[in-house]
C-alpha positions as CSV (number, residue, x, y, z in Angstrom):
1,X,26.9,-22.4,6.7
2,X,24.2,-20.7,4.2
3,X,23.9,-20.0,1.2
4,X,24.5,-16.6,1.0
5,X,27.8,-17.0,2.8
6,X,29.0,-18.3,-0.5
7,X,27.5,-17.8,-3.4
8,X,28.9,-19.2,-6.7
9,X,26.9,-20.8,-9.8
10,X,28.3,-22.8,-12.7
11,X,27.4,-21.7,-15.2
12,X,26.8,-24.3,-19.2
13,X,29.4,-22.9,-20.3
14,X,32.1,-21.9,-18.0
15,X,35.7,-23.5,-17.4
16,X,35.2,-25.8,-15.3
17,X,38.6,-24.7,-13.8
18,X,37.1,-21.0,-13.8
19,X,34.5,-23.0,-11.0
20,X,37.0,-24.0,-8.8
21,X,38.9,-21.2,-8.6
22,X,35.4,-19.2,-7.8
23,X,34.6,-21.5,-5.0
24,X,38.1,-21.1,-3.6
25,X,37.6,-17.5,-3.1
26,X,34.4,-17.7,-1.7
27,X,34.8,-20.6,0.4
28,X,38.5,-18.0,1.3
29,X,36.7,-14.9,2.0
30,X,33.9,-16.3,4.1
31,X,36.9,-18.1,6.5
32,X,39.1,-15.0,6.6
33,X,36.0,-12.9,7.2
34,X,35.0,-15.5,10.1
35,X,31.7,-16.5,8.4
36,X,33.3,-20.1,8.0
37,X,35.2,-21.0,11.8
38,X,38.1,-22.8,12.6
39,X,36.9,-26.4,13.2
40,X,33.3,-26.4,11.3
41,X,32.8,-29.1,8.8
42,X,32.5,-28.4,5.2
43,X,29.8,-30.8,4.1
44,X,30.6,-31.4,-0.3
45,X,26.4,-32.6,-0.3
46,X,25.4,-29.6,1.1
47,X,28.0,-27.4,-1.1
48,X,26.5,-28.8,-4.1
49,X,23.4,-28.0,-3.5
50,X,23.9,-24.8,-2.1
51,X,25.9,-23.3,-5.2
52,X,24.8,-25.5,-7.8
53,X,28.2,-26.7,-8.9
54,X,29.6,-30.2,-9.5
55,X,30.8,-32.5,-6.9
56,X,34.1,-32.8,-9.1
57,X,34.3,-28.9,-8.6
58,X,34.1,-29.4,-4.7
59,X,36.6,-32.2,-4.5
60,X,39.7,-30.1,-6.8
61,X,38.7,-27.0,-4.2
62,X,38.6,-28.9,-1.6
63,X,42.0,-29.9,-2.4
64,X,43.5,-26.4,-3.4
65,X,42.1,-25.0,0.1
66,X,44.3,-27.9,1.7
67,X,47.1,-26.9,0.2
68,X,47.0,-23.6,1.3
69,X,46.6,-24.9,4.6
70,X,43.0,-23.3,5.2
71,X,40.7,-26.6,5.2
72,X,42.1,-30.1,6.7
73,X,40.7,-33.2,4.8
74,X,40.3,-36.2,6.8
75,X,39.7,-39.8,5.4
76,X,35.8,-41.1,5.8
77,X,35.1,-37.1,7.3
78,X,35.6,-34.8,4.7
79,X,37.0,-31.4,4.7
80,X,37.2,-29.0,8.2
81,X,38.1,-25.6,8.2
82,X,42.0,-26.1,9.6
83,X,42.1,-25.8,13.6
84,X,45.4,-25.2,14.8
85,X,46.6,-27.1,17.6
86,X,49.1,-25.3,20.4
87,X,52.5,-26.3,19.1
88,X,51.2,-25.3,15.6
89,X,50.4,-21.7,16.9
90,X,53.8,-21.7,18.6
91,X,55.4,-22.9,15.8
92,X,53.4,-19.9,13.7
93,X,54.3,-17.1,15.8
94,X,57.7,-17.4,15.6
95,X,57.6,-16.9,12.7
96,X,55.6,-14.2,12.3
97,X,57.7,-12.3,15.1
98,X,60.4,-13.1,13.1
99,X,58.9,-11.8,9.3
100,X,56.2,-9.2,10.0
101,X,59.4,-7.3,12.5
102,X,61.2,-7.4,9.6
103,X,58.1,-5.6,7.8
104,X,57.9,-3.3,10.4
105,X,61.6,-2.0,9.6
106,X,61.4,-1.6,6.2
107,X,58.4,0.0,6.3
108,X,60.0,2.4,8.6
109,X,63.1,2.9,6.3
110,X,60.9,3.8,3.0
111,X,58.1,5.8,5.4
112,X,59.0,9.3,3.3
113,X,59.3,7.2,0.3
114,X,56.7,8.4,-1.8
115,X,53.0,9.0,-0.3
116,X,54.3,6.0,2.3
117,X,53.1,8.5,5.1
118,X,50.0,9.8,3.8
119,X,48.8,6.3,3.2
120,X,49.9,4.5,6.4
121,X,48.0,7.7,8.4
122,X,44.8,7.5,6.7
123,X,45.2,3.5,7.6
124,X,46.2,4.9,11.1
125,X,43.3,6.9,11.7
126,X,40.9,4.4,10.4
127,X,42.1,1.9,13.3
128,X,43.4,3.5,16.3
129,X,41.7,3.4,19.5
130,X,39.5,6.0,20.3
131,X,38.2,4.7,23.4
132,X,35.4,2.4,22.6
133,X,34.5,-1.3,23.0
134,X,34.6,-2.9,19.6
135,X,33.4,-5.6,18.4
136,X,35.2,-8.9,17.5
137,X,34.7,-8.9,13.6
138,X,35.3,-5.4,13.6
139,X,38.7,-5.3,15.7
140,X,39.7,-8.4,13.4
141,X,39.3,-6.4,10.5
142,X,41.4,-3.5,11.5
143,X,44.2,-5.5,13.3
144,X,44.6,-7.2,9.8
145,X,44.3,-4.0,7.8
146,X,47.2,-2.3,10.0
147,X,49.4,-5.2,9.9
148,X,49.4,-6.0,6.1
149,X,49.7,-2.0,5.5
150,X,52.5,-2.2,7.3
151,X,54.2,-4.9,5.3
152,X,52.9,-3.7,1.9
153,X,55.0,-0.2,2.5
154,X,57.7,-2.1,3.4
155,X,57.9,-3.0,-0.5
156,X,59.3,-6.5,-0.3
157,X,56.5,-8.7,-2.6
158,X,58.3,-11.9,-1.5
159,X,57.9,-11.1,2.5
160,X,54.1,-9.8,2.0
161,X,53.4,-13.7,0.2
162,X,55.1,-15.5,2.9
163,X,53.3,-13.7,5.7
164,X,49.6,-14.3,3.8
165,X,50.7,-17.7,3.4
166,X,51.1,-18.1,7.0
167,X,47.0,-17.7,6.9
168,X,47.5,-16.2,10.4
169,X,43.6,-14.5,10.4
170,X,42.9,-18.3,11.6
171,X,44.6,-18.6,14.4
172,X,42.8,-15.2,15.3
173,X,39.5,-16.3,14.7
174,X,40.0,-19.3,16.1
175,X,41.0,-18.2,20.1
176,X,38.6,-14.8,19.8
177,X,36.4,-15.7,21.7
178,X,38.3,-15.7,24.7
179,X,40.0,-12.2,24.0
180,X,39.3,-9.9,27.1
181,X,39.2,-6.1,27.4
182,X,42.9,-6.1,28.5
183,X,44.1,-8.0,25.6
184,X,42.4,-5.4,23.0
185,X,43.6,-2.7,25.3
186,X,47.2,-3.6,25.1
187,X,46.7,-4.6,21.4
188,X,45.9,-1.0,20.9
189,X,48.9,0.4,22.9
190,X,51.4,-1.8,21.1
191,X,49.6,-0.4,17.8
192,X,50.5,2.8,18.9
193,X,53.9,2.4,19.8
194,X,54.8,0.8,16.4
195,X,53.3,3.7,14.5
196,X,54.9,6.3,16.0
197,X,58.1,4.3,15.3
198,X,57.3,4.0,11.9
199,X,56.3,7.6,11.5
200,X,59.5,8.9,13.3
201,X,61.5,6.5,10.8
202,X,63.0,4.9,13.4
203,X,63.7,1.4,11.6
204,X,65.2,0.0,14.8
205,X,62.7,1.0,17.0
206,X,60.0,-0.3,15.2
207,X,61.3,-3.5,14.8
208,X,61.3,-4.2,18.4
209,X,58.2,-3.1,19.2
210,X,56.7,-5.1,16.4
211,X,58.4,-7.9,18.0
212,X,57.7,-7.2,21.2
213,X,53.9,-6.4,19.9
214,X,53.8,-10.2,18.8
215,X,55.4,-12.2,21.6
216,X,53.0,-10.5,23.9
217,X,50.3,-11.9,21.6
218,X,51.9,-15.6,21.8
219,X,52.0,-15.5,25.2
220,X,48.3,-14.6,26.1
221,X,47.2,-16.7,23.5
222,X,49.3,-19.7,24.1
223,X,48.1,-19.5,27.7
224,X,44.7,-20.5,26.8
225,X,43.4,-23.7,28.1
226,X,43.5,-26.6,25.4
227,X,39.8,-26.4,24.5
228,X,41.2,-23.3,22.3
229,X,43.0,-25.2,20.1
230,X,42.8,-28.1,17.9
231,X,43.9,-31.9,18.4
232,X,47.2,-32.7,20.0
233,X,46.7,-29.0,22.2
């Protein structure tokens, strides 16, 4: 990891608490923007040095990130960006089938609420396919920004901070690399078929193709071999 992934300085005078919570949202935003990957080691020596804060500083983030469930801590090892093993992802999806359909059908039901329509189609237009190849970091971007606008218009605070608690950008960036063409390609087609849902108002409707949209996901993913996923794959 360098230095300019995450770049924080303490300064004389500041809280030390202040320090922490800086670190947390870089050491956040580099993870969630794939800088950082799902199994890489995050070395409290090298942090240190790197942004010039205390070790102290390191430890309390160290433990905050834990907590959230986006770095694992491991006795005589340190801290490792979390990698999920296959009964984790399992266990992560149904979930999110479950909570982001739900999204999908409110956000259907309050889609003339508003300017719920003009702001899911400008979202829309940003990340539907228009027949390109597209890169990794890019297509993780976009996937993220449709599904969390989706939830957002939905309206429900409390279902938007259960699905971001979830952390589910991990488990993305952690089996990417074995995402082929077809995958993306039906990626896009589900995409399509939940907006137009969405647009038409058609609660129902979009629900299940959320759903379906999802367990299609778990399946090509949980179909990887085990060298995709963490300890006890």
């Amino acid at each position: 990891m360098q230095s300019a992934d995450i770049v924080v300085k303490e300064e004389p005078n500041q809280r030390r608490g202040q320090t922490v919570d800086d670190i947390i949202e870089r050491v956040r935003n580099a993870i969630l923007a794939g800088r950082i990957v799902p199994g890489q080691r995050l070395v409290a020596n090298d942090l240190v040095e790197q942004l010039g804060v205390s070790r102290g500083s390191i430890r309390e983030a160290f433990q905050r990130l834990s907590a959230e469930g986006l770095v694992d801590i491991t006795p005589n090892r340190g801290a490792m960006v979390r990698r999920l093993s296959r009964e984790q992802v399992r266990d992560l999806f149904q979930i999110r089938i479950n909570l982001e359909g739900l999204g999908a059908r409110l956000a259907a039901e309050r889609i003339h609420d508003a300017d719920h329509r003009e702001q899911f189609l400008a979202v829309w237009d940003e990340v539907k396919p228009d027949g390109s190849a597209r890169a990794w970091p890019l297509f993780m971007r976009q996937n993220r920004l449709y599904h969390r606008t989706i939830v957002s218009l939905g309206g429900n605070k409390q279902l938007t901070q259960l699905i971001d608690n979830l952390q589910l950008p991990i488990v993305m960036f952690q089996v990417g690399q074995s995402m082929q063409p077809e995958n993306s390609a039906r990626s896009h087609h589900d995409h399509a078929q939940i907006a137009e849902a969405i647009l038409a108002g058609d609660a129902k409707a979009a629900q299940s193709a959320m759903e379906n949209h999802l367990k299609g996901s778990a399946d090509w993913i949980l179909q990887l071999p085990n060298t995709a996923f963490g300890l006890n794959a």
